[in-house]
C-alpha positions, 0 to 999 in steps of 0.5 A: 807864871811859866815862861818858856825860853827857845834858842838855837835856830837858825840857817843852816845847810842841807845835811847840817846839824842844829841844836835847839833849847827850851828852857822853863822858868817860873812856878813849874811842878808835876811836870808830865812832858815837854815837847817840840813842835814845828810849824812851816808856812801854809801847814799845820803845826805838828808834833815833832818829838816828845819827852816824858817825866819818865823818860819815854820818847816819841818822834814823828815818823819824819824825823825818826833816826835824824832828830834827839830829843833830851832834857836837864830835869834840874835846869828844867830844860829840853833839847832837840838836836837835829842832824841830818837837816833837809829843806822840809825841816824849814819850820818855826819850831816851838816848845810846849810845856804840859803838867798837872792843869797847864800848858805852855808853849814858847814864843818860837825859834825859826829854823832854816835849812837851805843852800 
């Protein structure tokens, strides 16, 4: 069993910055990416970036220049630092997990952004 913990969010002003975690625990191999998605009341949840096991990246065209994604390969552990903040980025925003047969999502952190 796999299990996936998020942590970081929270308020935070327009322009502030925020740094969210997903760790992974458990039975984890062959992992082929992790990655961070968002979802805001009444939308559909959305990628928002991706990390591969070799290291490629992907964001969406939304947070591209403002958002980081990065990981801990030995702590199984995956990082969205998010600068820059508007009110738009106000989501739920979760962690997924993908390998060789699974896929994982987290429980969720909510992060919002407002004055």
């Amino acid at each position: 069993q796999v299990q996936l913990v998020e942590s970081g969010g929270g308020l935070v002003q327009p322009g502030g910055s925020l740094r969210l975690s997903c760790a992974a625990s458990g039975s984890i191999f062959s992992i082929s990416a992790m990655n961070w998605y968002r979802q805001a009341p009444g939308k559909q949840r959305e990628l928002v970036a991706g990390i591969t096991s070799g290291g490629r990246r992907n964001y969406a065209d939304s947070v591209k220049g403002r958002f980081t994604i990065s990981r801990d390969s030995a702590k199984n552990t995956v990082y969205l630092q998010m600068n820059d903040l508007e009110s738009e980025d106000t989501a739920v925003y979760y962690c997924r997990l993908l390998g060789n047969g699974y896929d994982y999502w987290g429980q969720g952190t909510q992060v919002t952004v407002s004055s």
